[in-house]
TORKEFI-463159 format. One record per residue (C-alpha): residue number from 1; x, y, z. Coordinates in nm, 2 decimals. Example, Ala and Ser with C-alpha at 12.3 -4.5 7.8 and 13.67 -1.06 7.14 Angstrom:
% TORKEFI-463159
site i:1	c1:1.23	c2:-0.45	c3:0.78;
site i:2	c1:1.37	c2:-0.11	c3:0.71;
//
This chain:
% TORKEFI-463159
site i:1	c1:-2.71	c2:-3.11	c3:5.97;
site i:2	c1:-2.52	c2:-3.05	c3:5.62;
site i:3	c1:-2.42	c2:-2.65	c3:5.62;
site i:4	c1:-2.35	c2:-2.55	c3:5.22;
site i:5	c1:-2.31	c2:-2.21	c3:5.20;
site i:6	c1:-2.14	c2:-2.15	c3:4.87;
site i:7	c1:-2.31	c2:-2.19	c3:4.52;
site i:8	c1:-2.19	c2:-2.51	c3:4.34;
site i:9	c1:-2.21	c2:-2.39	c3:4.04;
site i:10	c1:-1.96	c2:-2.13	c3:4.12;
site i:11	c1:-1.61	c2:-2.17	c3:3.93;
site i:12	c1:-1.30	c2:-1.97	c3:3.87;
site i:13	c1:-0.94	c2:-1.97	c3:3.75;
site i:14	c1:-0.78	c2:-1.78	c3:4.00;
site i:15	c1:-0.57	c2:-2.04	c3:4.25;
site i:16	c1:-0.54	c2:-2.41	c3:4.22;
site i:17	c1:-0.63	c2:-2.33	c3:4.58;
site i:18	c1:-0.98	c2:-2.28	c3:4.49;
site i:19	c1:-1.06	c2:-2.64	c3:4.41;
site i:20	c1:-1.20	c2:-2.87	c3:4.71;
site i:21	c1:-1.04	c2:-3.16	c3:4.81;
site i:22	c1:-1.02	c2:-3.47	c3:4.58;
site i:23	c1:-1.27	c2:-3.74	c3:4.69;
site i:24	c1:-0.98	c2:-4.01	c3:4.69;
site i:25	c1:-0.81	c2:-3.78	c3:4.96;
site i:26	c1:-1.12	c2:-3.72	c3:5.17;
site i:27	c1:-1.17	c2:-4.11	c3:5.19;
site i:28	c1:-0.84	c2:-4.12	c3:5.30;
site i:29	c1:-0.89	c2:-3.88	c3:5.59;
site i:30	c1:-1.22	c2:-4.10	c3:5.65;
site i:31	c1:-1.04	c2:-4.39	c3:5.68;
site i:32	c1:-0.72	c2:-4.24	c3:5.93;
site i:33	c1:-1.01	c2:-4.04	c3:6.16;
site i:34	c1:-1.13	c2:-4.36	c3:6.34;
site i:35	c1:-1.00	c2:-4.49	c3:6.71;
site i:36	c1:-0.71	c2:-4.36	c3:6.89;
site i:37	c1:-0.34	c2:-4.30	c3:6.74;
site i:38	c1:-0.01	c2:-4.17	c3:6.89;
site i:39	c1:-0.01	c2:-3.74	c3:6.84;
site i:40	c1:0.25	c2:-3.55	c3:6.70;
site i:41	c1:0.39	c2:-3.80	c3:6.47;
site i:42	c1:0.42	c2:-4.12	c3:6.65;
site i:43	c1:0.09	c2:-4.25	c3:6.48;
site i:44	c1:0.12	c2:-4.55	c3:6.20;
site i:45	c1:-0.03	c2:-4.31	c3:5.93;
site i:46	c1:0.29	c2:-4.11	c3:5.97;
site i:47	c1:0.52	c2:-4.42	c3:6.01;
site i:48	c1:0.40	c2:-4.54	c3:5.68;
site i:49	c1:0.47	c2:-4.17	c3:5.47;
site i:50	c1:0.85	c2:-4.25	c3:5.59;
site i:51	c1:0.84	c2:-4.57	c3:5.36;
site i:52	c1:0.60	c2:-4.40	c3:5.09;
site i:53	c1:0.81	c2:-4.11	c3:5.00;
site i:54	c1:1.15	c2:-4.30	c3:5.05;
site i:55	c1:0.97	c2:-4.52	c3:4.74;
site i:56	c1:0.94	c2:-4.15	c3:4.52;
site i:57	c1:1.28	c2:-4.03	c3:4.65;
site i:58	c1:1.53	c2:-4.23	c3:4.75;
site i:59	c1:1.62	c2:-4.48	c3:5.07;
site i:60	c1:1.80	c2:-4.19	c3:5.32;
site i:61	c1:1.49	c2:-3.89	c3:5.27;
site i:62	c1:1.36	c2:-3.76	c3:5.56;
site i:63	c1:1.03	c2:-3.62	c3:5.57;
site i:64	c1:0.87	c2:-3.39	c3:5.81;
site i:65	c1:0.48	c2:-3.33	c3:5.75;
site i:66	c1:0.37	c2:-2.97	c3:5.78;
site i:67	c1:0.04	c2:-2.73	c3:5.76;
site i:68	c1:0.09	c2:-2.52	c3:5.49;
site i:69	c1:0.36	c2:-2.41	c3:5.20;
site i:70	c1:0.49	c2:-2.11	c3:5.37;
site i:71	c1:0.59	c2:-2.30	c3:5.69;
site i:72	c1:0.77	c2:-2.59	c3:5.46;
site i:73	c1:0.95	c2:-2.27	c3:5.29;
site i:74	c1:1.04	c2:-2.11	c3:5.60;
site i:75	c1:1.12	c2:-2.41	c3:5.84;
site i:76	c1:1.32	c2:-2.59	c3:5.59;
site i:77	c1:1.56	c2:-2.30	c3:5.51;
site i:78	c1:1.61	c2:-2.23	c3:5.82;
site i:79	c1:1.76	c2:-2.55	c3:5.83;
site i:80	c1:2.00	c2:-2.53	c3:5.55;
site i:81	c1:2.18	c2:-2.17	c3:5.69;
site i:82	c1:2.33	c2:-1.99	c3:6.00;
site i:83	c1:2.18	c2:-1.68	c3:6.14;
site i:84	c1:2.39	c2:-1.47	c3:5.87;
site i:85	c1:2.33	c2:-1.69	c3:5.57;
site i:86	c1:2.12	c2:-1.57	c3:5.31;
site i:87	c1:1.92	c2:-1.72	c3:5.01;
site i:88	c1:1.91	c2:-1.64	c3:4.63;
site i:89	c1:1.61	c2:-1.69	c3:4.48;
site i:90	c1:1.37	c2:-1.52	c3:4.15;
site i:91	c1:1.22	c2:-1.22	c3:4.24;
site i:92	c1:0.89	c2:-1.36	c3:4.12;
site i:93	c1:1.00	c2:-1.67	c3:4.36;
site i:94	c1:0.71	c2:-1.71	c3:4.63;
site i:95	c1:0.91	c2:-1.67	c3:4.91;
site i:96	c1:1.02	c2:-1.32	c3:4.80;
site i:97	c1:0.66	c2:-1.21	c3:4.69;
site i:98	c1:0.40	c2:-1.39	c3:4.86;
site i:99	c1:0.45	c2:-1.50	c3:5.24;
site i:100	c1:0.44	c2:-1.16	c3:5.37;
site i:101	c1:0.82	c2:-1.15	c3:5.46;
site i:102	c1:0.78	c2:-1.46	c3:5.65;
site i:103	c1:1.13	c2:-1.61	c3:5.55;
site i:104	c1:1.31	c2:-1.27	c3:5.67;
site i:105	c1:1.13	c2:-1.17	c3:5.93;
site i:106	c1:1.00	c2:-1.51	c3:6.06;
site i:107	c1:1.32	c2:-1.72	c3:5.95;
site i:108	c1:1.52	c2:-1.44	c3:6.00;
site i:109	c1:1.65	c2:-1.52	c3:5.66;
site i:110	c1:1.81	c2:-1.24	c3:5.36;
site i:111	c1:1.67	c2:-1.31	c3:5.05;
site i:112	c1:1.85	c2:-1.21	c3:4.77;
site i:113	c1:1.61	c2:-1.17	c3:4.47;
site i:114	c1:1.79	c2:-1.20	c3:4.09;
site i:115	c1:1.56	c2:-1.06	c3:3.77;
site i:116	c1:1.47	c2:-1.38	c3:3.53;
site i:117	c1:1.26	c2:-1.33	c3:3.21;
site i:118	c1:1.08	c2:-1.69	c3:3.25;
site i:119	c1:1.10	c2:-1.73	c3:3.68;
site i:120	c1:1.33	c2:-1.96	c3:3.62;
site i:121	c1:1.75	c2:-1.94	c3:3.76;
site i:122	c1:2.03	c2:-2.03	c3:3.59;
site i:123	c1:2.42	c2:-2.07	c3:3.68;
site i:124	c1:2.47	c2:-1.73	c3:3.52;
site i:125	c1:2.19	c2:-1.55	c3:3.68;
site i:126	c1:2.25	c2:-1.73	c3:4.01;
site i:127	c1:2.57	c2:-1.58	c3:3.98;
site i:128	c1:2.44	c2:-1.25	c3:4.02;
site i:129	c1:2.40	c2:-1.25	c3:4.40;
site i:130	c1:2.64	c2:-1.56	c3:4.45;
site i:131	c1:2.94	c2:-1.36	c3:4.60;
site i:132	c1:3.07	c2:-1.17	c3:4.86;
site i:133	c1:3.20	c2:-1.50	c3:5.12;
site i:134	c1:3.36	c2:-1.37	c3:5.38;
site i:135	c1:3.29	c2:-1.03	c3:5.38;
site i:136	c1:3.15	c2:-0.94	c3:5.73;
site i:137	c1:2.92	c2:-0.62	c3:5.59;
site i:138	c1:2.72	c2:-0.91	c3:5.32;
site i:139	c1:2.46	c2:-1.17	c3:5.43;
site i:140	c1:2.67	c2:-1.46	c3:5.32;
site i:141	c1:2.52	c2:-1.62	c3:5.01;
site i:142	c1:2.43	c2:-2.01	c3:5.13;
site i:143	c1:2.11	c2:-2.16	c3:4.97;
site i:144	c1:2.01	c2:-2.12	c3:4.63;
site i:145	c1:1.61	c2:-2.17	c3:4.61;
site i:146	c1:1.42	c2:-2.27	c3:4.29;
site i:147	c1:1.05	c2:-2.31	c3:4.23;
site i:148	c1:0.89	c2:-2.61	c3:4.06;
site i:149	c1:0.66	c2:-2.52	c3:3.85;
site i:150	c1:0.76	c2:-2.15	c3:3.89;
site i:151	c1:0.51	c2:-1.88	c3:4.00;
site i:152	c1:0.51	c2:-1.76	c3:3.59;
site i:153	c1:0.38	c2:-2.16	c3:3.49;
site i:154	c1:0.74	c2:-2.25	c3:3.38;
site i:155	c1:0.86	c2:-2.60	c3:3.46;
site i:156	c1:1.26	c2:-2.69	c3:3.50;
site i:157	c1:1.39	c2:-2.97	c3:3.29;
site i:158	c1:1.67	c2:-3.19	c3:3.47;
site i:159	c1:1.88	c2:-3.12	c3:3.29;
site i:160	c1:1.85	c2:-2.73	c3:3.43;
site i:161	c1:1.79	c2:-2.83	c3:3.73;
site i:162	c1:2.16	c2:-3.08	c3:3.77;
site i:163	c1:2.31	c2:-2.75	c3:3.61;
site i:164	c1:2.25	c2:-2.53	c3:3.86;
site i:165	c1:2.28	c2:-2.81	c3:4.14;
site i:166	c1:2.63	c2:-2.85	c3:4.00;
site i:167	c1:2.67	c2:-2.50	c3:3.99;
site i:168	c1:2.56	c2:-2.42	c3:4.34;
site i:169	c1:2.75	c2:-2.70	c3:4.54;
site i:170	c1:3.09	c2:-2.61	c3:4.29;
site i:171	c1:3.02	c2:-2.30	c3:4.49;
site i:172	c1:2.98	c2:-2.45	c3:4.88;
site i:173	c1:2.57	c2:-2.37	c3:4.85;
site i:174	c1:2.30	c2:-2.57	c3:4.91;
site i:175	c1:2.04	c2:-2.62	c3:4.69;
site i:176	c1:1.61	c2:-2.56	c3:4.77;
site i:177	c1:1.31	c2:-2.65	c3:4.59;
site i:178	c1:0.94	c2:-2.49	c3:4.64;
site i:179	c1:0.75	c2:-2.78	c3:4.50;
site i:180	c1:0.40	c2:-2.61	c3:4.55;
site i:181	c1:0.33	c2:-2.76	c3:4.20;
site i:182	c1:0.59	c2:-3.02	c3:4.22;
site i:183	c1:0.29	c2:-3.27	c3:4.09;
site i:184	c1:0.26	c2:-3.06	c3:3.80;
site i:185	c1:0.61	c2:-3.08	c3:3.69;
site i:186	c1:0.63	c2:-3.46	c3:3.74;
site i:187	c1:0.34	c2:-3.50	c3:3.46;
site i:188	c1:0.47	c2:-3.21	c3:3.22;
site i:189	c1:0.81	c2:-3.36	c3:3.23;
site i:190	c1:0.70	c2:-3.73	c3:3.22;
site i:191	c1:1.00	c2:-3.84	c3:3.45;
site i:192	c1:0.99	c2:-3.96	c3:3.85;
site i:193	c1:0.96	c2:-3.73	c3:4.10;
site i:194	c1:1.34	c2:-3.81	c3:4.22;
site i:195	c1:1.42	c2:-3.74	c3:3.87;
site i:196	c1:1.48	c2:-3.41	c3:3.90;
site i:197	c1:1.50	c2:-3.35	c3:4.31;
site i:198	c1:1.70	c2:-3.66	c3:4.44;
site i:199	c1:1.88	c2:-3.76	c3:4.16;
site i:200	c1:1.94	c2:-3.40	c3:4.01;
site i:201	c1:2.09	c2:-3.31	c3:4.32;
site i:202	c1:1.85	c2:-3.08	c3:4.53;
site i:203	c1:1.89	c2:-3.10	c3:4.89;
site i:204	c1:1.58	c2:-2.97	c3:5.05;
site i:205	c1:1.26	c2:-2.98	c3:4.90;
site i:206	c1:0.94	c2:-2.87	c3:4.99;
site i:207	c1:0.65	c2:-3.08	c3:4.88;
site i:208	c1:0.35	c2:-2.95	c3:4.79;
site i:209	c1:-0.01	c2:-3.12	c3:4.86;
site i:210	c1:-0.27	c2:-2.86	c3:4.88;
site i:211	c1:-0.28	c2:-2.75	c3:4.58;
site i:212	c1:-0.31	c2:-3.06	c3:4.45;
site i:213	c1:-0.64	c2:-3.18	c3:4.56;
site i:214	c1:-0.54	c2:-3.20	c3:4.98;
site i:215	c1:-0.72	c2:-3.03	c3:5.25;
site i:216	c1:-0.39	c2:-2.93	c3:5.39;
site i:217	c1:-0.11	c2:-3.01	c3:5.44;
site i:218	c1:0.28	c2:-3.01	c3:5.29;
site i:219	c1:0.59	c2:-3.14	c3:5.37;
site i:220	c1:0.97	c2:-3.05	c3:5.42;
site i:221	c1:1.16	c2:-3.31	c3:5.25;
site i:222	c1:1.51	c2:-3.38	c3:5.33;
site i:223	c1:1.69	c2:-3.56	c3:5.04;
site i:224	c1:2.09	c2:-3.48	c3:5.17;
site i:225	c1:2.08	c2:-3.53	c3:5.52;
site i:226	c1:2.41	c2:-3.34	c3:5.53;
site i:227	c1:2.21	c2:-3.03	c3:5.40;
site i:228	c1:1.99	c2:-2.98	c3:5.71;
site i:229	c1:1.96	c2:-2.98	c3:6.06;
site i:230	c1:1.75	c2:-2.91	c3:6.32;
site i:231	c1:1.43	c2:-2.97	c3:6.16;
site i:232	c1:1.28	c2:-3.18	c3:6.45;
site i:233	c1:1.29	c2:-2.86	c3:6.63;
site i:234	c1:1.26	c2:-2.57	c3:6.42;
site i:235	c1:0.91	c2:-2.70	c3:6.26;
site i:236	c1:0.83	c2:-2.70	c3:6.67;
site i:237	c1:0.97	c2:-2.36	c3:6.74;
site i:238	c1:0.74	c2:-2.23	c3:6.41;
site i:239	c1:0.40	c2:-2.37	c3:6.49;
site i:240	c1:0.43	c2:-2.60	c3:6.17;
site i:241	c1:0.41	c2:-2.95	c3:6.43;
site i:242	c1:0.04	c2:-3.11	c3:6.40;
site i:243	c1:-0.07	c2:-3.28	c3:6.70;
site i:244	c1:-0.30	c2:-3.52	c3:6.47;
site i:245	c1:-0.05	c2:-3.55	c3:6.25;
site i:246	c1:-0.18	c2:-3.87	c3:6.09;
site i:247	c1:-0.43	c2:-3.73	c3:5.90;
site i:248	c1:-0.17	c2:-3.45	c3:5.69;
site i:249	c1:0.02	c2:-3.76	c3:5.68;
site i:250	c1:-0.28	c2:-3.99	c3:5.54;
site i:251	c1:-0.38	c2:-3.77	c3:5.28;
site i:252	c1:0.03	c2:-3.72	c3:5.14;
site i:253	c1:0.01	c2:-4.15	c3:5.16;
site i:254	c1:-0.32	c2:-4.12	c3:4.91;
site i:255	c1:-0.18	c2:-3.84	c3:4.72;
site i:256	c1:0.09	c2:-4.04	c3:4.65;
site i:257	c1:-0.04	c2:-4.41	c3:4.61;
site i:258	c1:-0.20	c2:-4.49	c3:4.28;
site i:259	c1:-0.06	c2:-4.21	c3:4.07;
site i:260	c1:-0.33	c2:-3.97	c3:4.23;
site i:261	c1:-0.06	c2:-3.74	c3:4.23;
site i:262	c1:-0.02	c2:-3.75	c3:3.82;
site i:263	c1:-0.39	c2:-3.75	c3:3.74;
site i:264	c1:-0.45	c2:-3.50	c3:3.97;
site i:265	c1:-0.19	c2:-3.25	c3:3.82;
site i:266	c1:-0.17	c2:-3.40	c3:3.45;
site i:267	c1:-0.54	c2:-3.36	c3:3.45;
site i:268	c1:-0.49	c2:-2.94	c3:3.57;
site i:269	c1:-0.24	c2:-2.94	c3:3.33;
site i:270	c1:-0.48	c2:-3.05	c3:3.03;
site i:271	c1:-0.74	c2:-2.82	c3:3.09;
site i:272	c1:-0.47	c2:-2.56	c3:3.06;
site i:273	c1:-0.35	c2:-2.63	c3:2.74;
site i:274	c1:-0.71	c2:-2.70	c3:2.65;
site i:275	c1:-0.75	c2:-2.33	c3:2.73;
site i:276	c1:-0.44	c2:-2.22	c3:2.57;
site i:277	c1:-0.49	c2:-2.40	c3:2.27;
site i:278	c1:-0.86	c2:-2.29	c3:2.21;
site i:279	c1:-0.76	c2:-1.92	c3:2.22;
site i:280	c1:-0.45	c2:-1.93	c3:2.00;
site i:281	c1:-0.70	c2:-2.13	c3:1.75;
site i:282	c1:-0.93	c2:-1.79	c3:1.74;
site i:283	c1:-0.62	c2:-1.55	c3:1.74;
site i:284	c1:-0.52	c2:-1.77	c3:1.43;
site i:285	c1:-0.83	c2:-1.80	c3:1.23;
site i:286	c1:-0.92	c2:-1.40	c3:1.37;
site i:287	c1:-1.27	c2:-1.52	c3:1.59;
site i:288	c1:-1.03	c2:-1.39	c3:1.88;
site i:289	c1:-0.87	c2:-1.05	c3:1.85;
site i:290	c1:-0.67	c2:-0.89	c3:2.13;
site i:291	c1:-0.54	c2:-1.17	c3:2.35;
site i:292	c1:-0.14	c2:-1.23	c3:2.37;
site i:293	c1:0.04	c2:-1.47	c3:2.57;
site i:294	c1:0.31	c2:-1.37	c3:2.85;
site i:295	c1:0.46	c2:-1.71	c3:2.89;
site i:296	c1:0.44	c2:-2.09	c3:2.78;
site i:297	c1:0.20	c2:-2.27	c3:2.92;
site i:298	c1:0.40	c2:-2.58	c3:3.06;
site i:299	c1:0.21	c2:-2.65	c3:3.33;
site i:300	c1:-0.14	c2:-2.54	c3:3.50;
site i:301	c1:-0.13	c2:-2.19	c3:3.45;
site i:302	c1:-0.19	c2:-1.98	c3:3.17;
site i:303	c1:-0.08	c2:-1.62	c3:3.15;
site i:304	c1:-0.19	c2:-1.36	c3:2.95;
site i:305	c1:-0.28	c2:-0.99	c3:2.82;
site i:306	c1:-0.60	c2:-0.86	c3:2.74;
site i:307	c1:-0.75	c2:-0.52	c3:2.62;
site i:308	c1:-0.85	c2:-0.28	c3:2.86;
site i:309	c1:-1.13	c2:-0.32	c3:3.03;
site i:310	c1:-1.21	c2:-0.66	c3:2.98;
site i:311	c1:-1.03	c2:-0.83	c3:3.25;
site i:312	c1:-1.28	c2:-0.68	c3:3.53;
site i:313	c1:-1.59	c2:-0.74	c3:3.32;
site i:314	c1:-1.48	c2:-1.07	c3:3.27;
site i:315	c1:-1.42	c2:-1.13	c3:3.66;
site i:316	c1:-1.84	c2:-1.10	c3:3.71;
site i:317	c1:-1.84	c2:-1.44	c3:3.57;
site i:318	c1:-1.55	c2:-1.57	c3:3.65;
site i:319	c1:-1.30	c2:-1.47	c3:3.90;
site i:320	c1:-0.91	c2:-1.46	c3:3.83;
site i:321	c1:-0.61	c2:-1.21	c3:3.93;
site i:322	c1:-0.42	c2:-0.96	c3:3.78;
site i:323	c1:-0.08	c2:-1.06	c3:3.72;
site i:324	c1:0.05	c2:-0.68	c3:3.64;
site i:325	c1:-0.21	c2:-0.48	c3:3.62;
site i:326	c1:-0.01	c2:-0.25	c3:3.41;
site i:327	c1:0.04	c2:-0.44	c3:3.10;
site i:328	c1:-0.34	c2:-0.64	c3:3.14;
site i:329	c1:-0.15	c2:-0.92	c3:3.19;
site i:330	c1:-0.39	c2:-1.20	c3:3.37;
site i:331	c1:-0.28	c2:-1.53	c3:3.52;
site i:332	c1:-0.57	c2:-1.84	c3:3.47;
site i:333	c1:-0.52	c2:-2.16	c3:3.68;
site i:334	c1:-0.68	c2:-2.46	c3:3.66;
site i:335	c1:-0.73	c2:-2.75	c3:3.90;
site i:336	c1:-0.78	c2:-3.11	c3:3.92;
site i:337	c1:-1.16	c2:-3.04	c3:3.91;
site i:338	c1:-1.14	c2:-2.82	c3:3.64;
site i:339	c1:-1.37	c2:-2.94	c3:3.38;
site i:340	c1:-1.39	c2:-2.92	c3:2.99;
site i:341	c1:-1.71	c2:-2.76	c3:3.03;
site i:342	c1:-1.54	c2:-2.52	c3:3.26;
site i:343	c1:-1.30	c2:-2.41	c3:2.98;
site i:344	c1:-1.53	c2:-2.38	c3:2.71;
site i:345	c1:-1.79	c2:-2.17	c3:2.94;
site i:346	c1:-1.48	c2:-1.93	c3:2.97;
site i:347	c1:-1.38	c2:-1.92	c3:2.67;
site i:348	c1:-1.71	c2:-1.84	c3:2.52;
site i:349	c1:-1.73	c2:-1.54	c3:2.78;
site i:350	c1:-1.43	c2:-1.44	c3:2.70;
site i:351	c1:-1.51	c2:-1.42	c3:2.35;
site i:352	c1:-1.83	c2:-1.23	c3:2.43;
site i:353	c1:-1.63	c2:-0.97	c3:2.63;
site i:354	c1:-1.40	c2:-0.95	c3:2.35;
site i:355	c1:-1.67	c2:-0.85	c3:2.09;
site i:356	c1:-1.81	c2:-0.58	c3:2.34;
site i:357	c1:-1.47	c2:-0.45	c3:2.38;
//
């Protein structure tokens, strides 16, 4: 029996997350759910993701298949510092505003949040929370963590991203990366994935699938060795270790294999700036009044400010979140299923909300 209980013809800009899974990753998870295989890791699905991700990031990574973003976040730091070691990070940074206080109160880690204009760190602003070593009555600064794309649609270059690598380990700290959207960035930047992680000098970095066309599934992504430890128990001692591992592990091997990866996030990217560039084309010619942007679109997410008002009548026909409610400012994602349709539909309702405004 086939049980469909949403309407198909539903669609909305509020998460990536929102999107179902790609059809190239469901045939994957097809393909790994026959017979019998080894649990908790030992399968050949799993065996193989070694040599697949050591092709995107370099011969010594070691990778450690997880359930969900917030788990890679937490079980990862909590491999780079001590019990007293703390981690910088944006204050719009996900782990600071979005997994419930998972990395203090879960990872028992500090988190030491620094203001940025774009959610994006740099040497200087790093250097804001980047003291106080050896003082007993400060959580000792360890781990700088980054986010790639950032939570405000931003993307690091690599040449920001060796710069504050540089910057960090010139200071004894270890550098993170949340790739949640790490996809994203690889096709707005046009470079290899160990472009900017491996070769720019991250040491940790968690890789993001789900919102990227995968059912579930991330993983943690050791690229110094020296950088972490532990990992093979700590994803254990946090509920992140999948008995049927092999099939998180089968759909990061399709996610990876073919460019999927790329067409996935370059396609979400497009839609974006098809969005983008259809409204600043009516604010230009005046067919759109009273829509500003808050950032660059640079990624899969655009943000923006609207008139009073018509956020919420807009969210009848189309559902998407408040960014700060206070200024109107909106935040509209798009997926890897996101159609052109899709963005002219919204558009067009936009416009219509616009005029009753």
């Amino acid at each position: 029996m086939t049980l469909q209980l949403h309407d198909l013809n539903l669609r909305g800009f509020a998460s990536d997350n929102y999107a179902g899974v790609h059809p190239e990753i469901l045939d994957a998870i097809a393909a790994a759910n026959q017979g019998h295989q080894i649990a908790y890791g030992e399968d050949v699905y799993t065996e193989r993701l070694h040599e697949v991700f050591a092709e995107h990031f370099g011969a010594d990574v070691q990778v450690f298949p997880v359930f969900n973003g917030t788990g890679a976040n937490v079980v990862g730091l909590q491999s780079m510092v001590p019990r007293w070691g703390a981690v910088v990070c944006a204050k719009t940074a996900h782990i600071n505003t979005d997994e419930a206080g998972a990395p203090e109160r879960v990872g028992g880690l500090k988190l030491l949040p620094v203001e940025t204009p774009d959610g994006k760190l740099t040497p200087e602003l790093i250097d804001r929370e980047a003291w106080g070593w050896g003082d007993e009555h400060r959580a000792q600064p360890l781990v700088v963590s980054i986010t790639q794309t950032t939570e405000l649609g931003t993307a690091y270059t690599v040449e920001e991203i060796r710069a504050i690598a540089d910057h960090v380990h010139g200071l004894g700290m270890k550098l993170h990366m949340d790739g949640a959207r790490i996809s994203n960035a690889a096709a707005t930047l046009g470079v290899p994935l160990r472009a900017f992680t491996t070769d720019a000098g991250v040491d940790v970095l968690s890789f993001g699938g789900t919102k990227n066309g995968m059912l579930y599934g991330e993983a943690v992504v050791v690229l110094n060795p020296e950088a972490s430890d532990g990992l093979i128990y700590l994803r254990k001692l946090n509920m992140q270790l999948a008995s049927k591992m092999r099939f998180i592990s089968a759909q990061l091997i399709a996610l990876l294999s073919d460019d999927l990866y790329l067409r996935s996030a370059g396609h979400a990217n497009a839609m974006a700036t098809r969005l983008r560039t259809a409204l600043e084309r009516g604010v230009a010619d005046g067919s759109i009044q009273g829509v500003g942007f808050s950032q660059e679109t640079q990624a899969n997410g655009v943000f923006a400010t609207l008139p009073a008002g018509v956020a919420d009548r807009l969210r009848e026909h189309f559902r998407f979140y408040d960014w700060d409610a206070a200024r109107n400012e909106v935040r509209w994602m798009c997926s890897f299923d996101t159609s052109e349709q899709d963005i002219d539909d919204f558009v067009a309702a936009l416009v219509q909300e616009l005029g009753a405004a």
